[in-house]
N, C-alpha and C positions, 0 to 999 in steps of 0.2 A: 257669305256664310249662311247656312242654314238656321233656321229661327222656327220658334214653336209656331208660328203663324203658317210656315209651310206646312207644318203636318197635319194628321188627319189624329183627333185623340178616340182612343175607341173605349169603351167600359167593358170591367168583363166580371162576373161575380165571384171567378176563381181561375185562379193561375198554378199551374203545376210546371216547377221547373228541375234540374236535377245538372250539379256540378259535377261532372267528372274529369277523372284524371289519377294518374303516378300518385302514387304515396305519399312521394315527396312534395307534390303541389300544391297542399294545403286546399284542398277541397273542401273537410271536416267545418276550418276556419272561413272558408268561404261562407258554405250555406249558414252556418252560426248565426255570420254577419249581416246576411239576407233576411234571415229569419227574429234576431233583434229588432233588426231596424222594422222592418211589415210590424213587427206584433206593438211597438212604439206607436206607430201610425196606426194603430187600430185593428188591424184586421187580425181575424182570427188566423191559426199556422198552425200547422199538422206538419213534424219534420218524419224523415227515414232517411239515419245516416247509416253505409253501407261499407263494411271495412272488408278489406284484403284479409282470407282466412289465413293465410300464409302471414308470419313475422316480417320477415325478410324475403318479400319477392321481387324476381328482378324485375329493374327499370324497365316500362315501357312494354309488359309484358301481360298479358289476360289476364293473369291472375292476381296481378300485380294493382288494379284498377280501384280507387278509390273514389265512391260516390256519396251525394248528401242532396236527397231529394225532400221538398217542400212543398206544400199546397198553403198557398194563403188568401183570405177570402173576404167578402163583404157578410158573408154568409158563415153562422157556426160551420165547424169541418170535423167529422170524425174519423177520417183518413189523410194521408200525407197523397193522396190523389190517386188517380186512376192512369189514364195513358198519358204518356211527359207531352205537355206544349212545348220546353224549353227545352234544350240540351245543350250546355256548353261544356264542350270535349277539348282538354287540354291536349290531346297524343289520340295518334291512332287507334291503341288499343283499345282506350275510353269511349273513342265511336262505334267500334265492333262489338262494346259488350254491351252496352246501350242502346245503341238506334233500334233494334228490336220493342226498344218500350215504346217510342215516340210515333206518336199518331201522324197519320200522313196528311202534310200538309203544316206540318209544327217547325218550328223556328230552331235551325242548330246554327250554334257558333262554334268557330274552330280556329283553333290556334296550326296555323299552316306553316309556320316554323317547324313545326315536330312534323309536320307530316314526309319526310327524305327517306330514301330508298332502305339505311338503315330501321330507324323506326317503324317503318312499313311491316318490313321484314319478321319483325321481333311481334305483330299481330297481326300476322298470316295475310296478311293484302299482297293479294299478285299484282295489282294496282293500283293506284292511289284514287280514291275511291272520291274526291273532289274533282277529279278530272275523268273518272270512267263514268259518267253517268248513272250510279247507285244510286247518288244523292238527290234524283230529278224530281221524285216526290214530296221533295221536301224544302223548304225555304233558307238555304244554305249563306252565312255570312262570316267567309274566312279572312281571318286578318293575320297578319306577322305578328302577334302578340307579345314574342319572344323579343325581337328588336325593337318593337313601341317601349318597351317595357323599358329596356336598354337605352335608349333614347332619353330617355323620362326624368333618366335618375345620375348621366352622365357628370353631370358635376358635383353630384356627393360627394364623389371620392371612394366610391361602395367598389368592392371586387367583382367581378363575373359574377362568382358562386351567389356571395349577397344579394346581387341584382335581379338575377332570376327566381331570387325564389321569391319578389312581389308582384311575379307576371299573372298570380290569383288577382290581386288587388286590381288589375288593367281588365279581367274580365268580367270582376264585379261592378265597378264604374262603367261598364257598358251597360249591364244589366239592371244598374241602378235609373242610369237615364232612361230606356227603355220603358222600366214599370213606374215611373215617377217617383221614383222614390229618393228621398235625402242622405245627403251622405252625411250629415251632421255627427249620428251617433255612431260612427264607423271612427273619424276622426276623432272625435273623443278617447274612445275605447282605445283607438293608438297612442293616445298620449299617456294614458293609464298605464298600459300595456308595456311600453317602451320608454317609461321614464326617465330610465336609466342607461338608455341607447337610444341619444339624440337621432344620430345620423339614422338608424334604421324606421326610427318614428318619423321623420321627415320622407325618405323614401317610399314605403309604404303611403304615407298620405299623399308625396307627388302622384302617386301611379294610379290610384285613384281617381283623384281628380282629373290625370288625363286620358284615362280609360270613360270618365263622364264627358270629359270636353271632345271626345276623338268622337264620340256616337252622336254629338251632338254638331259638330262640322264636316263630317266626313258625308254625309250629303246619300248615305245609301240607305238611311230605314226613311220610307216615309209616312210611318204612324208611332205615334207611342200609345202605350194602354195604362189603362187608370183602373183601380181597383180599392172601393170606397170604406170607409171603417165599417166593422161590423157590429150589430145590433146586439151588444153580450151583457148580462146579468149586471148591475153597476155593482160596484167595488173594487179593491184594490188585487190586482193580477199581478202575477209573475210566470216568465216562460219556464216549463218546469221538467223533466226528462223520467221516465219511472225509476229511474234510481236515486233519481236528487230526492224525489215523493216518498220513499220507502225509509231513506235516512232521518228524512223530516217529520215522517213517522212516527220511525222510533224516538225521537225529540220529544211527539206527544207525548207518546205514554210514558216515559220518562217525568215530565211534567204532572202529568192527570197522574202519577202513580203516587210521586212522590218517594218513592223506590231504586234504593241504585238498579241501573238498567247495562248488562252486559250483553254487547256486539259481537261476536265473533265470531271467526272465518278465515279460509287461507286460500289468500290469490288465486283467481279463476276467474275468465273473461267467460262470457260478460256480467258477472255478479260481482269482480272486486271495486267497482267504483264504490258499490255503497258502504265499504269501511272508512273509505278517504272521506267523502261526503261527511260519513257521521260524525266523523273526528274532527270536523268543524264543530261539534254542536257538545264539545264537552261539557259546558257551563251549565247545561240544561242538564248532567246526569249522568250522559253516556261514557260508559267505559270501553274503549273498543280494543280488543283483542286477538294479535295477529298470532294463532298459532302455527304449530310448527307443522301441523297438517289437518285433512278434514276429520279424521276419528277425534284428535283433542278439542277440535272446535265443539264437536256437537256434546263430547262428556262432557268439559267445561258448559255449556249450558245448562245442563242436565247438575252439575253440582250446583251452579249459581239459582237454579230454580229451586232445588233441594235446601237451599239457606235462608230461599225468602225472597230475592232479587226478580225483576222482571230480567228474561234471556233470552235471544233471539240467534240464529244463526244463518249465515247466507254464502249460499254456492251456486254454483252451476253441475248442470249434468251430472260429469262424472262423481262430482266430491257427493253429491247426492247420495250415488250408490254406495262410500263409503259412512256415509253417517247411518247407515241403515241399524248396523246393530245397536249404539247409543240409543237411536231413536226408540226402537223396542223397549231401552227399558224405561224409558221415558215413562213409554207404555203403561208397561209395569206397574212403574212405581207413581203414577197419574201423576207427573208434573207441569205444572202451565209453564208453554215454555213456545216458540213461535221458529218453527223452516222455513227459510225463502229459498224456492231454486229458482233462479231465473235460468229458463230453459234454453237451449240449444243445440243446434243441430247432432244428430252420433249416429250411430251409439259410439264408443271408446270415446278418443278425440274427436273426432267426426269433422263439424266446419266448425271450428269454436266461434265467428264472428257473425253466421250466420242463425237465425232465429227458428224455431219449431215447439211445436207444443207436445214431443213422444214421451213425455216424463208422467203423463195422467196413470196410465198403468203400474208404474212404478212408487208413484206417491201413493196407491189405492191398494196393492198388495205387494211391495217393495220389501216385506218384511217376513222372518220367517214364522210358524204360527199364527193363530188367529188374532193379529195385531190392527186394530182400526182405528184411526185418525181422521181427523177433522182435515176439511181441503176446502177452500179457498182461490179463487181467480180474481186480480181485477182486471179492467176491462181497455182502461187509458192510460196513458201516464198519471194524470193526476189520479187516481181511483186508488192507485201503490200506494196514496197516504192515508187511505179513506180502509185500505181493506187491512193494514197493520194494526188499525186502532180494533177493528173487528176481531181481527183473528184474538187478540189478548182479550177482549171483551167473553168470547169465546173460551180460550184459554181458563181465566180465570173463572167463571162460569162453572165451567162442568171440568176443573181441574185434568187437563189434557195439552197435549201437544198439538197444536195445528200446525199442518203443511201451508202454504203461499206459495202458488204457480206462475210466477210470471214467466215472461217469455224476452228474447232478446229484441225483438220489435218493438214492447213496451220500454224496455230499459234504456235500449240508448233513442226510441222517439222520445220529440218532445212537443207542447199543448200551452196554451194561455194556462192558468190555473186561477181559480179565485182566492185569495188564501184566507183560508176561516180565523175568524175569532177564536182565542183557546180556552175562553170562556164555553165557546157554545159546545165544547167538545167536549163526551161521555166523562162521568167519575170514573178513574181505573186506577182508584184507591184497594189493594186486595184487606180480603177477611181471614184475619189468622184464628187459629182455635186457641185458645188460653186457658189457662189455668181452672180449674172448675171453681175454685175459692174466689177468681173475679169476675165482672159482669160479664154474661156471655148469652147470647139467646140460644137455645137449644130444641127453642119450638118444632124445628122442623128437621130435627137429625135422630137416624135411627132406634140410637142406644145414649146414654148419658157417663158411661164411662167409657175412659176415653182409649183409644184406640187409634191410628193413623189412618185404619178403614171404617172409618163413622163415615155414614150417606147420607146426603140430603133427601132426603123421601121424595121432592120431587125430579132434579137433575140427575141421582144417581152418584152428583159427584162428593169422595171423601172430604175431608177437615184438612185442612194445610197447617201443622203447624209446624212453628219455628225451633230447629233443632239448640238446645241450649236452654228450653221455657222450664221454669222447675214444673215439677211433677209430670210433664208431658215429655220425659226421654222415650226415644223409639226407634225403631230400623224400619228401612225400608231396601229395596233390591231388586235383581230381577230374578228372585226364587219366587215364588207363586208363597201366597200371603192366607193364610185362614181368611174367611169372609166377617168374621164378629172380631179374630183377636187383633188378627194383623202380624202373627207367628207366619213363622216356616211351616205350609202344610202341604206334604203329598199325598192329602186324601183323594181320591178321583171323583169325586162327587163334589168337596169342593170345589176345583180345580173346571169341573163343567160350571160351576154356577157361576165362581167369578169370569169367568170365559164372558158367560154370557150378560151378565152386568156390565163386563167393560163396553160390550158392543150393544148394551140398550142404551148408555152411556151416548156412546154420540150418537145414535138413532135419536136421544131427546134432543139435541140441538138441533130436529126440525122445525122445534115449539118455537125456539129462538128467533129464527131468521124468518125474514121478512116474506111473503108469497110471491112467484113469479108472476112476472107483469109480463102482459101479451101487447105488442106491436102491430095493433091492428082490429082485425074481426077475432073476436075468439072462435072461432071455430070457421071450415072451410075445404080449401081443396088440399093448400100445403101451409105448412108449419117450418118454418128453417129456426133452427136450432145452431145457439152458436156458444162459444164460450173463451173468455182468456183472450186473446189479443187481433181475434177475430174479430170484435164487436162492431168499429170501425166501418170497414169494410161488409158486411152482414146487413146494419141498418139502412147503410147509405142504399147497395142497392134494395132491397125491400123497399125503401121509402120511397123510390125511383120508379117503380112497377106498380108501387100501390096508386100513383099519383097517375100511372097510365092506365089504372083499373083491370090491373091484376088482381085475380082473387089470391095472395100470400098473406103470412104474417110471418112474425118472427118473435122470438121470446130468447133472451140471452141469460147465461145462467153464470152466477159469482160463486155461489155455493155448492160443489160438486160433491162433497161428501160429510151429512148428507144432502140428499136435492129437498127441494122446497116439498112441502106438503101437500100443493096441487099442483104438481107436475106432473104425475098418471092423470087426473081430469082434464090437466091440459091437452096432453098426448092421445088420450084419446077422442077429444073433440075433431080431430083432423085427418082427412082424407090421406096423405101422405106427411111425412114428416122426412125434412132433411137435415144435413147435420156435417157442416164445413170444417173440416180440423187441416189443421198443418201437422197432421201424422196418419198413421194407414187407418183410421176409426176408431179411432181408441173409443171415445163417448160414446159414439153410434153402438159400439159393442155393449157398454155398459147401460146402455137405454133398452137395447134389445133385451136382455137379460134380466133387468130388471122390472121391466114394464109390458115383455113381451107386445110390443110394438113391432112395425117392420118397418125402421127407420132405415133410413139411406144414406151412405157413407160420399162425403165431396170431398178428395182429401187435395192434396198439393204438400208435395214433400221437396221441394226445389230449394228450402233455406230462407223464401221470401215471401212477404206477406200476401195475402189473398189481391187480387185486382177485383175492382166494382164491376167492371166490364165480364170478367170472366164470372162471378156467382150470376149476375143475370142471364148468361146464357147458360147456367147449368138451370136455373130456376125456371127458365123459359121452357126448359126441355121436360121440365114438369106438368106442366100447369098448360101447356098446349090445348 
């Protein structure tokens, strides 16, 4: 029997591996289980799990293919990696839609059960691609997985059907011995998990342990690799996914509000996890509210901000275009109130499970009239908890509605997270106007009688107050408002001014926000520009180029509307300026226009996030 003494242990500071396979193979649960156990052992993890745009596609079929790619490291990570080391392909089709990522010379595992003239078939191989020589470039380790599996678990008493479906668990105990990693907290999680279904919590943990003991006697790898804890911030982590971050969010401010807080939203991938999510977190506040489509989601906000309540609302894409009119009167009628879209692919349906950032245009003039909003990116998974607490800091601020751009690449990635104290976390206690007979400061508002459009002299933003306060009854709407009464007026001269109040209005939320930090030289040949779920990928390579003395930098931006206050100084310290989106230039256009710059559009509209490898050779092509 093979023993660690025969092998060769090799270090490595970052391992990028990627599970694929059928829908039904539990791939999702595979990487999970990889990526638990790495971030337990220390190492930092950057996941990209990748669903089938299709509900119901068929077995064994391209489109059918479900992957869950990871990067985990000794070394922080702000990508789920760059070209795959690993590939372990349950079915044919999982190798054809894949092996295109895997670097030559990378490590594929293959379940060669699945690989027969049928399944073949069904992902266009005129030949089985383990015996045509395709695979020569690559370090190929096919096993019957399907009957190890079978094998493993024959005295349970499991059926076929049962039995197969723990042939994940025989490919993650290969993977697990491979990287050295423990199956401790894998086995646990099964007993958790299946407490209630002895026989399948036993099977699963058989097939495990013999997918470890098979890589560790079967006598064909002769190295394992080791990859050591990583050097992160001390405190207490949790692995955390941007939608788990965006729920926990709302949690805060819920808390710092001390305000009932209403959630709501109507199923839509990939933005409905975060109603499930929040709806663990009632205790702290949250109300969350499944309406019966996107228009009531977003009025129902819009009334709940109109009573007083902190109100948030979260979609995708399409429900976007529907909240459009509510939003305007949001507008209108200035209520702090918070949009998430987490974005994806389209336009219509488009790839629902697939990720892209083409909603900037739409969060930026999505509305009809001169309506402008405040817009928001974060950058990470965990950043979704950092940039909800902003947007209402915002919100309440300068009495408005903020947009929140995520993207499906943040939503369903996932990141260590440090998790804050909710001590250290902002007051987002709001300020009601009251009654003039009790204490109220009024140092710094327009007028002294009261009105629902009193201004703060320096934000711009009206008085909030709570409908029901004696002597303070009042309407508000989306008819255009006198500037002093807060009546119905279609004077045209009014109607210019408050025009232009609303849009000096978030023009002052430049004061707010914090100045863009440059990555690097401030000034130079090229400047790359990124924003939204880019970030990741953008830093990594920059950091990579700069380290090989490249003259680049880079400056990533959370706040898109408006931009920071020295962001023309920035832009024009630099020789070129680039600018990576996952849509046809959306930013690049509004950079151009706004700063008259000639910035340069990198776009990538494939549904999938940017590769390290591929912004260095656009970056390269600059800077020559």
């Amino acid at each position: 029997m093979q023993t660690d003494s025969d092998l060769k242990f090799i270090e490595r500071d970052a391992v990028v591996i990627r599970f694929a396979g059928d829908s039904g193979d539990g791939m999702q649960l595979t990487g999970s289980q990889f990526t638990n156990t790495s971030a337990v052992m220390g190492n930092d993890v950057y996941t990209f799990p990748d669903f089938p745009a299709e509900i119901r596609a068929p077995a064994g079929t391209l489109p059918g293919v479900s992957g869950f790619q990871l990067c985990f490291s000794a070394k922080p990570v702000h990508t789920a990696g760059d070209k795959l080391q690993v590939l372990v392909a349950m079915n044919p089709a999982a190798l054809k839609v894949n092996l295109p990522d895997l670097e030559e010379g990378g490590l594929i595992i293959l379940n060669e059960n699945s690989f027969v003239d049928k399944e073949l078939k069904k992902a266009a191989y005129a030949q089985n691609p383990i015996q045509s020589g395709e695979l020569e470039k690559y370090r190929v380790f096919s096993f019957p997985l399907s009957d190890l599996t079978l094998n493993s678990v024959k005295i349970l008493g499991l059926t076929h059907s049962q039995a197969m479906k723990c042939k994940n668990f025989f490919a993650l105990g290969i993977v697990y011995w491979l990287y050295s990693r423990t199956m401790e907290q894998t086995l646990s999680w099964l007993e958790k998990k299946f407490s209630d279904k002895k026989a399948i919590c036993e099977a699963n943990q058989a097939v495990l342990k013999a997918g470890y003991n098979y890589a560790l006697t079967i006598g064909l790898f002769t190295e394992r690799y080791i990859v050591k804890k990583a050097q992160l911030p001390p405190g207490k982590y949790r692995q955390i996914t941007g939608n788990e971050a965006l729920a926990l969010g709302c949690a805060a401010v819920a808390l710092k509000s001390n305000q009932v807080f209403l959630l709501s939203g109507y199923p839509i991938t990939p933005a409905s996890a975060v109603l499930s999510h929040a709806a663990k977190y009632s205790d702290a506040g949250i109300h969350v509210f499944q309406a019966e489509d996107e228009i009531a989601a977003m009025s129902a906000t819009v009334g709940s901000a109109f009573g007083g309540g902190m109100a948030m609302t979260i979609t995708s894409g399409p429900g976007f275009d529907l909240k459009s009119e509510a939003l305007g009167l949001a507008v209108m009628a200035e209520l702090p109130c918070v949009i998430v879209d987490v974005q994806r692919a389209g336009p219509s349906t488009g790839m629902p499970t697939k990720t892209e950032q083409a909603d900037l245009m739409t969060a930026m003039y999505g509305r009809h009239g001169e309506c402008p909003v405040p817009i928001l990116a974060p950058q990470s998974p965990g950043d979704c908890f950092s940039i909800v607490i902003e947007a209402f800091q915002i919100a309440l601020k300068y009495m408005t509605p903020v947009i929140i751009l995520s993207d499906g690449y943040l939503a369903t990635g996932a990141e260590p997270w440090l998790i804050p104290n909710i001590d250290s976390l902002p007051d987002l206690k709001p300020v009601f106007y009251k009654d003039k007979t009790q204490d109220y400061n009024k140092d710094n508002i327009l007028s002294e009688k009261f009105s629902p459009y009193l201004r703060d002299a320096e934000t711009l933003a009206r008085v909030w107050a709570i409908p029901g306060t004696k002597n303070l009854e009042h309407r508000i709407g989306g008819l255009e408002k006198d500037f002093m009464t807060g009546n119905i007026s279609y004077d045209p001269e009014n109607h210019h001014k408050m025009t232009e109040i609303r849009a000096r209005k978030i023009q002052n939320i430049s004061h707010h926000i914090p100045d863009l930090k440059i990555q690097g030289k401030s000034s130079g040949k090229l400047l790359v520009i990124s924003w939204g779920g880019t970030y990741g990928s953008v830093f990594s390579a920059v950091e990579s180029l700069q380290a090989e003395g490249v003259d680049v930098s880079a400056a990533h931006l959370r706040y898109l509307n408006p931009f920071p206050k020295n962001l023309k100084n920035i832009l024009k310290s630099f020789d070129q300026i680039l600018v990576p989106e996952l849509n046809n230039g959306q930013l690049c256009r509004l950079l151009r226009a706004e700063f008259l710059v000639d910035a340069k559009s990198c776009s990538k509209i494939t549904g999938r996030p940017f590769l390290i490898h591929e912004l260095r050779q656009k970056i390269l092509s600059y800077v020559k």
